[in-house]
C-alpha positions as a Markdown table, in Angstrom:
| # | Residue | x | y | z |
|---|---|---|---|---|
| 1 | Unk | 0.0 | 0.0 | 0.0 |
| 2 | Unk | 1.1 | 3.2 | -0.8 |
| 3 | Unk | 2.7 | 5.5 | 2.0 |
| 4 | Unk | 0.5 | 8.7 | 2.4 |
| 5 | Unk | 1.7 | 11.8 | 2.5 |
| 6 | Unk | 1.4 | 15.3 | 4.1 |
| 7 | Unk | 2.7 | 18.6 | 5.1 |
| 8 | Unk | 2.7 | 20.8 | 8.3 |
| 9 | Unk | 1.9 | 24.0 | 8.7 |
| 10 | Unk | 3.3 | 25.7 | 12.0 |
| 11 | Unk | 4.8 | 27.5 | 13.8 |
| 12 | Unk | 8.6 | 26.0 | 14.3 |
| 13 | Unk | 11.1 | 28.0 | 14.6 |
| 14 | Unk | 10.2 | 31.2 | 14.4 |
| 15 | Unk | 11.3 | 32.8 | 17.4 |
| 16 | Unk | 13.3 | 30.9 | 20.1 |
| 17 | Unk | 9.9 | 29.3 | 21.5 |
| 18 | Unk | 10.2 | 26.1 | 23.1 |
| 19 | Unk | 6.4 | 25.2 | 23.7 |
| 20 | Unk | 6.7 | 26.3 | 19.5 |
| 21 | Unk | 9.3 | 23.9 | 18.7 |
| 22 | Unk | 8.9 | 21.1 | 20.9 |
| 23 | Unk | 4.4 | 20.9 | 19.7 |
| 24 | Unk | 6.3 | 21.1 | 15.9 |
| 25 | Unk | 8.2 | 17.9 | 16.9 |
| 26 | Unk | 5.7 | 16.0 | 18.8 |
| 27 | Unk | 2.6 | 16.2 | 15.4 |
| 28 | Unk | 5.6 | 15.7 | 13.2 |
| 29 | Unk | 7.0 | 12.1 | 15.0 |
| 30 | Unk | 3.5 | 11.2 | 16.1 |
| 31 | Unk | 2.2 | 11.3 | 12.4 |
| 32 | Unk | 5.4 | 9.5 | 11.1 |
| 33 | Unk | 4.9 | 6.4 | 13.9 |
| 34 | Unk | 1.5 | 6.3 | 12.4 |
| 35 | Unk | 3.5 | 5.6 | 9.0 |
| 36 | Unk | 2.9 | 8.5 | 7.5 |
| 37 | Unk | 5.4 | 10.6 | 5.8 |
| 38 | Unk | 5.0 | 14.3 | 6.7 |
| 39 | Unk | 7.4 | 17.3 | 6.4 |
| 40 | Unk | 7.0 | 20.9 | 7.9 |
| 41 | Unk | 6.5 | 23.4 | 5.3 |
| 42 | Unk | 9.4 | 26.1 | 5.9 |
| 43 | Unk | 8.2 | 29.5 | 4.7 |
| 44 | Unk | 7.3 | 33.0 | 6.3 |
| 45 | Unk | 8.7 | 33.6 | 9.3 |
| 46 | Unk | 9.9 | 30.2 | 9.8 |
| 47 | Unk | 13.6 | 30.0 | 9.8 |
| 48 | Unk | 15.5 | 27.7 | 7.1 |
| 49 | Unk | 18.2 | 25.7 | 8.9 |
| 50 | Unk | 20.9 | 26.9 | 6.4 |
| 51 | Unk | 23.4 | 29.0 | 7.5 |
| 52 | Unk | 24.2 | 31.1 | 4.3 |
| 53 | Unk | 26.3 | 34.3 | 4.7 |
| 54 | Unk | 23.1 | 36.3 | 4.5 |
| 55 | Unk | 21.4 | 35.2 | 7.5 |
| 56 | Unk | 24.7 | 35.2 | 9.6 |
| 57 | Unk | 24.9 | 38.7 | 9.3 |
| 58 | Unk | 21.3 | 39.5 | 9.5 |
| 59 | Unk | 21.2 | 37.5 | 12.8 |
| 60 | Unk | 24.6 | 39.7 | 13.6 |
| 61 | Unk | 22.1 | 42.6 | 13.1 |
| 62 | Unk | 18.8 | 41.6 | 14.7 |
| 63 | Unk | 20.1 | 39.4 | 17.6 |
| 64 | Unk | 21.9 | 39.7 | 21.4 |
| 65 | Unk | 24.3 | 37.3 | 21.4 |
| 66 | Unk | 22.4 | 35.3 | 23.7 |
| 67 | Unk | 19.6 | 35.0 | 21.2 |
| 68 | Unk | 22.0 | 33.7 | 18.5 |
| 69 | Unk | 23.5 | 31.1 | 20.5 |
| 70 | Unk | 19.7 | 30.1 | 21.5 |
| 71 | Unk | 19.0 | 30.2 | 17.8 |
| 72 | Unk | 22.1 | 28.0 | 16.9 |
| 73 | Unk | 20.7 | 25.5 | 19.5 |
| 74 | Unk | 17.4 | 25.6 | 17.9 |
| 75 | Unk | 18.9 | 24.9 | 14.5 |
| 76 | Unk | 20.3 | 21.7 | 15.8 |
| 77 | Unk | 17.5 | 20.6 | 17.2 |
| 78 | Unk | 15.7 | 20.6 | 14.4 |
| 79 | Unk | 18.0 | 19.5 | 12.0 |
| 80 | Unk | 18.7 | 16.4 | 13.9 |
| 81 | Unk | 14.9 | 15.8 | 15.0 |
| 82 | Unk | 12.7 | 17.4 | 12.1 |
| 83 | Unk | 12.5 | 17.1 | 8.7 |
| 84 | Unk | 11.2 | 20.4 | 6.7 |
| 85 | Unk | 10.9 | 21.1 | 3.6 |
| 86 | Unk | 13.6 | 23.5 | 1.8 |
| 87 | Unk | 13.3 | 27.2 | 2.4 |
| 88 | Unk | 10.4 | 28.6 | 0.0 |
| 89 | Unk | 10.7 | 32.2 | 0.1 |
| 90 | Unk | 7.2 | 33.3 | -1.4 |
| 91 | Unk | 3.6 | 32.2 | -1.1 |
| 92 | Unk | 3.7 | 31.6 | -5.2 |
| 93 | Unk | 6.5 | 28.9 | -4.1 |
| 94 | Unk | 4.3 | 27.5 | -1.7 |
| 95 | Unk | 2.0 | 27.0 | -3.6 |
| 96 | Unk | 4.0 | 25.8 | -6.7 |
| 97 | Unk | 6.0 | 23.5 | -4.0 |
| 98 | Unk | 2.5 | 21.6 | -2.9 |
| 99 | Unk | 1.2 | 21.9 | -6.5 |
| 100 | Unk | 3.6 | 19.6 | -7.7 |
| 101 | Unk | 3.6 | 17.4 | -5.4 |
| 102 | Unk | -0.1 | 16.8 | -4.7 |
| 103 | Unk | -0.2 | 15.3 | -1.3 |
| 104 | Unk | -2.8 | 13.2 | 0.0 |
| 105 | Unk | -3.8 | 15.8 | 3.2 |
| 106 | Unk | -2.6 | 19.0 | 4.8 |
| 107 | Unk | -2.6 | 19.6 | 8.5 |
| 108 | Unk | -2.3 | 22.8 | 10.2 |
| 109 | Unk | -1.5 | 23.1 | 13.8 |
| 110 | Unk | -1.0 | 23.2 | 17.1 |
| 111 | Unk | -0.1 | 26.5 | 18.6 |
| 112 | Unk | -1.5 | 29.8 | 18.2 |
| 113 | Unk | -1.3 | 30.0 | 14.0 |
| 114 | Unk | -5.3 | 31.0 | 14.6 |
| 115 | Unk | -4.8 | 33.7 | 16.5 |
| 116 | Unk | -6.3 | 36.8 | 14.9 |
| 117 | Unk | -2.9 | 39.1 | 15.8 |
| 118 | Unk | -1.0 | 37.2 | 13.3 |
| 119 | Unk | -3.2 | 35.9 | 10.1 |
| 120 | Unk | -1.8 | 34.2 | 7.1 |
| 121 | Unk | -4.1 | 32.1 | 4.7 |
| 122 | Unk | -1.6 | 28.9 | 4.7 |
| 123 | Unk | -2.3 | 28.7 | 8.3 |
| 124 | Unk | -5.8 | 28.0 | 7.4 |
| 125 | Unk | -4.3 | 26.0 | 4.5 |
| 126 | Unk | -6.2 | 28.2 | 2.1 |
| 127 | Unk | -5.1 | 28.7 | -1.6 |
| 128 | Unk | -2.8 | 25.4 | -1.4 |
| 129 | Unk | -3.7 | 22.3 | -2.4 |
| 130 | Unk | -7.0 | 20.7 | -4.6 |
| 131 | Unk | -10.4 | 19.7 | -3.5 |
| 132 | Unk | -9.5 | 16.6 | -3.1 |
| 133 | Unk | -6.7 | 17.5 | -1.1 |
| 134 | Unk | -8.1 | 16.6 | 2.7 |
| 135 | Unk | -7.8 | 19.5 | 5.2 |
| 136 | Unk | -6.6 | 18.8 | 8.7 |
| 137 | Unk | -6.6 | 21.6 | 11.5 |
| 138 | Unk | -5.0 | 20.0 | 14.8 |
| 139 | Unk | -5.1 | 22.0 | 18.9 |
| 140 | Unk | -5.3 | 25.0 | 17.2 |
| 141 | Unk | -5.4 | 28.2 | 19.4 |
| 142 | Unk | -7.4 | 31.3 | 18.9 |
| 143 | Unk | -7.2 | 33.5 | 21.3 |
| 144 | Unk | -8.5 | 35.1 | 24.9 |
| 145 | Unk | -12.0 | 35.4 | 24.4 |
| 146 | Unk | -12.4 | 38.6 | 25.3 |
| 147 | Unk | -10.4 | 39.9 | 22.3 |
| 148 | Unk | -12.6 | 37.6 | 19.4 |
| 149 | Unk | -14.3 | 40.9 | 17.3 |
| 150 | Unk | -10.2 | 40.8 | 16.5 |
| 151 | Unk | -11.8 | 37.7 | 13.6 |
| 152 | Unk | -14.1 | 40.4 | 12.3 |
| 153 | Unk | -11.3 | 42.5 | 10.8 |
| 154 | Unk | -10.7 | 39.1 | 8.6 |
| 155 | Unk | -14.1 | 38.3 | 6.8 |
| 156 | Unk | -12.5 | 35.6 | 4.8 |
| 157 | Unk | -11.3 | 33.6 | 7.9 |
| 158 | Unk | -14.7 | 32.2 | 7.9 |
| 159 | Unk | -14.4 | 30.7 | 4.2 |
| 160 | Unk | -10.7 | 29.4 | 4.9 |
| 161 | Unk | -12.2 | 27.4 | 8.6 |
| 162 | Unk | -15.3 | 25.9 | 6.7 |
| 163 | Unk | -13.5 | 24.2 | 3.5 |
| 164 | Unk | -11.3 | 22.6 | 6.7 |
| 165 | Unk | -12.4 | 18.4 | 6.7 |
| 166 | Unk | -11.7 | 18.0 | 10.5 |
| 167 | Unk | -11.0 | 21.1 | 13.0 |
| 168 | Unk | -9.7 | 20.4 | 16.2 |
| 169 | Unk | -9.2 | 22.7 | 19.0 |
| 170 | Unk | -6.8 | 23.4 | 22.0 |
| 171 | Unk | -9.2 | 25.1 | 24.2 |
| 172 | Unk | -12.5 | 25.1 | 25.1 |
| 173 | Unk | -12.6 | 29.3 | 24.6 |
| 174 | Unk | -11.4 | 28.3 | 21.0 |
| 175 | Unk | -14.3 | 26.1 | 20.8 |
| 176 | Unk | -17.1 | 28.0 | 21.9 |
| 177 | Unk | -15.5 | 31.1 | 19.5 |
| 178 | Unk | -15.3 | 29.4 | 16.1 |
| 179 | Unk | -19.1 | 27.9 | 16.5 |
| 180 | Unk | -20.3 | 31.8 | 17.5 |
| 181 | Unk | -17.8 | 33.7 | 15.4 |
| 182 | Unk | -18.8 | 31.3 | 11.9 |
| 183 | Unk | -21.0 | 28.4 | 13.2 |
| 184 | Unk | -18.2 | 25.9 | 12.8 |
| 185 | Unk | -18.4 | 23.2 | 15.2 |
| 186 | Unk | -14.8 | 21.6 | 16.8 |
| 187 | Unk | -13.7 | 18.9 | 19.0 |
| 188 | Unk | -11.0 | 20.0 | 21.8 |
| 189 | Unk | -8.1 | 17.6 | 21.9 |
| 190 | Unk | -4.6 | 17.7 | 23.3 |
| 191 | Unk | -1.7 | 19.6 | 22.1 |
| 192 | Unk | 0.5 | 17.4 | 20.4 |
| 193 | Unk | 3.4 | 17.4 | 22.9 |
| 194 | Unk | 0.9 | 15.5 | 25.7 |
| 195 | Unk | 0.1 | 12.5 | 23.0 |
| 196 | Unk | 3.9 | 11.6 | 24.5 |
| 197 | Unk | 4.3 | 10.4 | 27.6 |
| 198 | Unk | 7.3 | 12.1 | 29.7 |
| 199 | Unk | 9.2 | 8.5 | 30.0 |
| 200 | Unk | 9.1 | 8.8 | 25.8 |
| 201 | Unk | 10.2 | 12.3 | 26.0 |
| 202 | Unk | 12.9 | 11.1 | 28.0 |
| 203 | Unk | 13.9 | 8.2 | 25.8 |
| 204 | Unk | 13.6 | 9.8 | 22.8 |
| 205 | Unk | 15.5 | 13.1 | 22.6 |
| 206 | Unk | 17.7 | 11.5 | 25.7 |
| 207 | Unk | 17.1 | 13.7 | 28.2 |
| 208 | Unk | 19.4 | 13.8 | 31.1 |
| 209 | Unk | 19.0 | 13.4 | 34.9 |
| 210 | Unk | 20.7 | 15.3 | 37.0 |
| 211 | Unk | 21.3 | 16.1 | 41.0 |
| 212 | Unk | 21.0 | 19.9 | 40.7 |
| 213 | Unk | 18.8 | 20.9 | 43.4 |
| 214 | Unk | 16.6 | 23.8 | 42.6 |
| 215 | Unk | 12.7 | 24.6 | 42.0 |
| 216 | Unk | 12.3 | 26.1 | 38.8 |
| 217 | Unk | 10.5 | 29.0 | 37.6 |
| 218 | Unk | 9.6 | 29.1 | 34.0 |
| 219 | Unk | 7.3 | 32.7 | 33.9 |
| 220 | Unk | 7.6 | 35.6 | 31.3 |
| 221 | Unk | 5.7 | 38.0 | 34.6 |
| 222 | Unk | 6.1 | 38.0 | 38.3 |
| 223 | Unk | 4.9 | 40.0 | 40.9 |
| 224 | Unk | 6.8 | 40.3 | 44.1 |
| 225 | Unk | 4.2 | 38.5 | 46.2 |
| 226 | Unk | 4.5 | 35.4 | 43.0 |
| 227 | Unk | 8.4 | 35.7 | 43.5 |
| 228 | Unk | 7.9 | 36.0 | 47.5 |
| 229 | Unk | 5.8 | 32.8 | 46.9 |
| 230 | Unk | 8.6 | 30.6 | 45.2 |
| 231 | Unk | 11.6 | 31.8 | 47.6 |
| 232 | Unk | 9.3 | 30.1 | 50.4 |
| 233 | Unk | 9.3 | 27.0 | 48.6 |
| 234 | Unk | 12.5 | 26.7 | 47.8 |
| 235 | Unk | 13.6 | 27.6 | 51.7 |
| 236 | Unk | 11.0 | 24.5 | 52.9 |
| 237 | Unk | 12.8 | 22.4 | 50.3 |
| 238 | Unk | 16.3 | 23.5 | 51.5 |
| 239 | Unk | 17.5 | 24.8 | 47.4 |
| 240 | Unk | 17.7 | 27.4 | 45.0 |
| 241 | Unk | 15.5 | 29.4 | 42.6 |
| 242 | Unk | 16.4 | 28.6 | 38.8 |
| 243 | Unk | 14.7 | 31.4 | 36.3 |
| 244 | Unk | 14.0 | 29.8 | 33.0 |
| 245 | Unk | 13.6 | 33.6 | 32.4 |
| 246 | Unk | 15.9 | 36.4 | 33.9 |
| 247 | Unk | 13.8 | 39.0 | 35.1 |
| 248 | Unk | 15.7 | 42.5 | 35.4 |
| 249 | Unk | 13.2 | 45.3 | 36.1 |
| 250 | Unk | 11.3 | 46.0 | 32.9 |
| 251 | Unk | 14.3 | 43.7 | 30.5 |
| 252 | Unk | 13.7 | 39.8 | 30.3 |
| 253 | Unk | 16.2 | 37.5 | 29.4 |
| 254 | Unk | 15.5 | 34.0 | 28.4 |
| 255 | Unk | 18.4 | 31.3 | 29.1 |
| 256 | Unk | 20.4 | 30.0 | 26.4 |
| 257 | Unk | 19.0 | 26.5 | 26.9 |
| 258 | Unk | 18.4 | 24.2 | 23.9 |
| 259 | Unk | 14.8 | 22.7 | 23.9 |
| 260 | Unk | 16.0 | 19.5 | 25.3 |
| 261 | Unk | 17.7 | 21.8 | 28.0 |
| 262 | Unk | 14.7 | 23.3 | 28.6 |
| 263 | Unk | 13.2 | 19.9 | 29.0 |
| 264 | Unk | 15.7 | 18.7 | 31.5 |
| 265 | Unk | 15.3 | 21.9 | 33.5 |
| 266 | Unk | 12.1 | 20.8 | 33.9 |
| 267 | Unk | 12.1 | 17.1 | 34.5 |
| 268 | Unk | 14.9 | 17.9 | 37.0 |
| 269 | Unk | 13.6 | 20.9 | 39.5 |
| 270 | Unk | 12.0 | 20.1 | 43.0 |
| 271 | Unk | 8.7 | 22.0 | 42.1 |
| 272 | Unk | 8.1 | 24.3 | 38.8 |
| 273 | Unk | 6.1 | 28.2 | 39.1 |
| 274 | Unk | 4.9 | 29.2 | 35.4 |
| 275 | Unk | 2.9 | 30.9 | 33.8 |
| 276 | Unk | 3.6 | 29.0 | 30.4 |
| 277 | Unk | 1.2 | 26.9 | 29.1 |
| 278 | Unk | 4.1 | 24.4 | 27.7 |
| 279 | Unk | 5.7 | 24.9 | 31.3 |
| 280 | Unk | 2.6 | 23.1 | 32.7 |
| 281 | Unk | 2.3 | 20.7 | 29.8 |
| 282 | Unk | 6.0 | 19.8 | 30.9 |
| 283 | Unk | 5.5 | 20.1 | 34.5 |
| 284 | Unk | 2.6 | 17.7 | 34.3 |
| 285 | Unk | 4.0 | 15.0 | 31.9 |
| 286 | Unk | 7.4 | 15.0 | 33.9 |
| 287 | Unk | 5.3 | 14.6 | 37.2 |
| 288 | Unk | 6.2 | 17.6 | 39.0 |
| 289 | Unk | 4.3 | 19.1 | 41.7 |
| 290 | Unk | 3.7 | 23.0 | 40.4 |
| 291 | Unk | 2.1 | 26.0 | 40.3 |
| 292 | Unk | 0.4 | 28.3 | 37.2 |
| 293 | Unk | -0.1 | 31.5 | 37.5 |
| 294 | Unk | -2.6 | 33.4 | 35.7 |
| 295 | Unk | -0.7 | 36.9 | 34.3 |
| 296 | Unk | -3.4 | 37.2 | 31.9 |
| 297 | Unk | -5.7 | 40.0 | 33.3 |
| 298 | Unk | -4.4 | 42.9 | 31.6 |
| 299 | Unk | -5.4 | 41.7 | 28.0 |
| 300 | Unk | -3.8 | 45.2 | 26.2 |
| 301 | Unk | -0.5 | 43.7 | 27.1 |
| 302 | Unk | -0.3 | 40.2 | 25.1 |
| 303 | Unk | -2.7 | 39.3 | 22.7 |
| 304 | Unk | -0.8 | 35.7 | 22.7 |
| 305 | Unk | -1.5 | 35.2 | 26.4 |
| 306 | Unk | -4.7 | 33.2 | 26.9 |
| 307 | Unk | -5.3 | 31.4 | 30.4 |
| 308 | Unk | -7.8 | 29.2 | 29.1 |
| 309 | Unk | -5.6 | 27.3 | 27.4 |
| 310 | Unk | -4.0 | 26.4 | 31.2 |
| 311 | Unk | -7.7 | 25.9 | 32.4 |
| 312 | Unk | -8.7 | 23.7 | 29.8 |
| 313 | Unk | -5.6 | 21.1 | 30.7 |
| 314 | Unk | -6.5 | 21.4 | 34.0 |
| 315 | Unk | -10.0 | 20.8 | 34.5 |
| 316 | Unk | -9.8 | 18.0 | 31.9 |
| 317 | Unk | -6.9 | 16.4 | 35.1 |
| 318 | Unk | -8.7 | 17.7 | 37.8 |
| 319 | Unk | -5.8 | 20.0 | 38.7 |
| 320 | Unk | -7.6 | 23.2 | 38.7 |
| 321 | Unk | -6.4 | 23.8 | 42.3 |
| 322 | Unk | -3.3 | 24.4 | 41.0 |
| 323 | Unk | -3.9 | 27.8 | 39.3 |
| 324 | Unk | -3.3 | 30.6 | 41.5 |
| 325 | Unk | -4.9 | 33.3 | 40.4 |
| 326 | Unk | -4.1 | 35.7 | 43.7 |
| 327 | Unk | -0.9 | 36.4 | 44.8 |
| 328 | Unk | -1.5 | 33.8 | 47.7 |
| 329 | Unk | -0.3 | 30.7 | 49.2 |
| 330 | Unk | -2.2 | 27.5 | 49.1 |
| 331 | Unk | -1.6 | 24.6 | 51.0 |
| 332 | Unk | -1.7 | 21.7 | 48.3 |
| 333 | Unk | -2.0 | 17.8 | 48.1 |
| 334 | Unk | 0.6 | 16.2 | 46.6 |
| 335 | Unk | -0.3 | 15.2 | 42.8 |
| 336 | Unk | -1.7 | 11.7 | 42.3 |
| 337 | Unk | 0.3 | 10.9 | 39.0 |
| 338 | Unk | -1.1 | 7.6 | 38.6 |
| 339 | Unk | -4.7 | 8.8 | 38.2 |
| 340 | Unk | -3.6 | 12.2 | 36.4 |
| 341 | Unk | -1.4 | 9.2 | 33.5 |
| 342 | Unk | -5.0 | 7.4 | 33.6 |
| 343 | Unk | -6.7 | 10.3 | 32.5 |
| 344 | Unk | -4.0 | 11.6 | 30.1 |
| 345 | Unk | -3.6 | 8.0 | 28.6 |
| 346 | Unk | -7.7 | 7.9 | 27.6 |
| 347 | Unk | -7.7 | 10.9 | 26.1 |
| 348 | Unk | -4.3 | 10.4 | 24.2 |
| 349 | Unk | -5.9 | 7.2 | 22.6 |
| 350 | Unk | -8.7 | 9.4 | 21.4 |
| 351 | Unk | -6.4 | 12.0 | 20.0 |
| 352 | Unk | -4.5 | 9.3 | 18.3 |
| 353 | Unk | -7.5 | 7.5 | 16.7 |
| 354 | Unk | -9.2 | 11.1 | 16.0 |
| 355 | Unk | -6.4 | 12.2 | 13.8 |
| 356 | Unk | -5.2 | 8.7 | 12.3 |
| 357 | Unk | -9.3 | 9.1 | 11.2 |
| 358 | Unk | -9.5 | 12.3 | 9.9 |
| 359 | Unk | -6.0 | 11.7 | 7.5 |
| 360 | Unk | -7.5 | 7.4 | 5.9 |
């Protein structure tokens, strides 16, 4: 029987994102252990892993030195984990590029690539393809609720959604948006880095464990009473504070981890404080007791910030006592991981079987 074959559209490596990368790599090596052959289409913003004279220097121009060393990290990730197409440098060669080659379905997804702040047509795998080319959207992300008439400035989103054969959502906000926003109904299933458990993160991209003995924060805000909150834990655990992001009065700086660094710094802190929804995904596949914090009120300051991507994972594991939504305390159980992988492991079989149905 002949192999089918696909291509991604997402989000991958456009901007030193780990949750980015690391949901790129988890659709990409879930679809090819299903025994299909998929590639990520590389275009837009997307970053080609070849490092030609022109993009050294424009990286000399447009990046601290920490962010190309991040960058070079990323690079080898991917090219040692992903395969992507070659660098096509217009949307006429995209569409050339899948012309020719006339796959048997397209998928677009996870992450935020249907968020209205940032709207491209191939993202909703319009204008590429034929009609009998079958359209899959997978955990794609809108945005907060409270900013949907954003959609209305794109009248032709709602075409693009409908000629979609399957469209599955990250978050129940997502859902309830796309059937009142263009009467579309979608199922909500799991980002593609949780149809992995942590032991096959682990094993796969052969993460390391070490002694270091820290709790982890992984947050791109803090307040003082949140940072007062995680230098108590780590004084009752008897260890340090390790920022996956250095905060510095109003400058951030991100560590120069690679995303199996980032991985490890997870899998190997005491307790983890984010306010990342790929910091809880992590948190919770590596079994780590943590906290979320929900930074989101202020909704003029990042139109890619949306809680209820955090409160849809955790209601679906019980775990919504784990969102701290005042700067306050709480006195928590200890996670029960066997009944949280229970839970996780029903759904992922769904997941699986929904998308290996929606691509025969």
């Amino acid at each position: 029987m002949k192999t089918r074959r696909g291509y991604i559209f997402s989000w991958y490596n456009s901007g030193r994102n780990y949750g980015q990368t690391l949901q790129a790599y988890a659709l990409q090596k879930v679809l090819r252990d299903m025994g299909y052959e998929v590639e990520h289409v590389c275009f837009g913003s997307n970053r080609g892993l070849s490092e030609t004279i022109i993009s050294v220097i424009k990286d000399l121009r447009e990046l601290s030195k920490t962010q190309r060393r991040i960058q070079k990290k990323f690079n080898t990730f991917i090219a040692n984990n992903m395969k992507t197409t070659e660098r096509l440098k217009t949307d006429r060669d995209v569409h050339n590029f899948i012309k020719k080659r006339h796959p048997d379905f397209l998928i677009c997804g996870s992450d935020q690539i249907w968020n209205p702040y940032n709207v491209h047509p191939f993202y909703y795998l319009a204008g590429i393809g034929d009609e009998s080319t079958n359209r899959i959207a997978y955990a794609v992300s809108t945005c907060d609720e409270r900013r949907k008439d954003k959609f209305l400035e794109y009248p032709e989103i709602e075409e693009w959604i409908k000629n979609i054969n399957y469209v599955f959502v990250r978050e129940n906000s997502g859902k309830k948006i796309l059937l009142e926003q263009y009467g579309v109904d979608s199922k909500v299933v799991l980002d593609p880095t949780l149809l992995m458990s942590g032991s096959n993160w682990a094993r796969l991209l052969g993460l390391k464990k070490k002694t270091d003995n820290y709790v982890l924060c992984y947050a791109f805000n803090l307040t003082e009473n949140q940072k007062s909150m995680i230098n108590e834990s780590a004084n009752r655990l008897g260890c340090s504070v390790k920022y996956g992001n250095i905060l510095n009065g109003k400058e951030k700086e991100q560590e120069s981890w690679s995303p199996c660094e980032f991985l490890e710094a997870i899998m190997n802190a005491k307790e983890v404080f984010t306010d990342s929804f790929h910091g809880t995904v992590f948190s919770i596949l590596f079994h780590k007791e943590f906290i979320v914090f929900d930074n989101g009120n202020d909704i003029e300051s990042d139109p890619y910030y949306n809680i209820d991507r955090m409160n849809t994972l955790l209601s679906l594991l019980e775990l919504n006592d784990r969102l701290v939504t005042e700067d306050k305390s709480k006195n928590l159980d200890e996670i029960n991981y066997v009944r949280i992988d229970a839970i996780l492991e029903v759904h992922r079989k769904e997941c699986l079987s929904l998308l290996r149905g929606s691509i025969a």
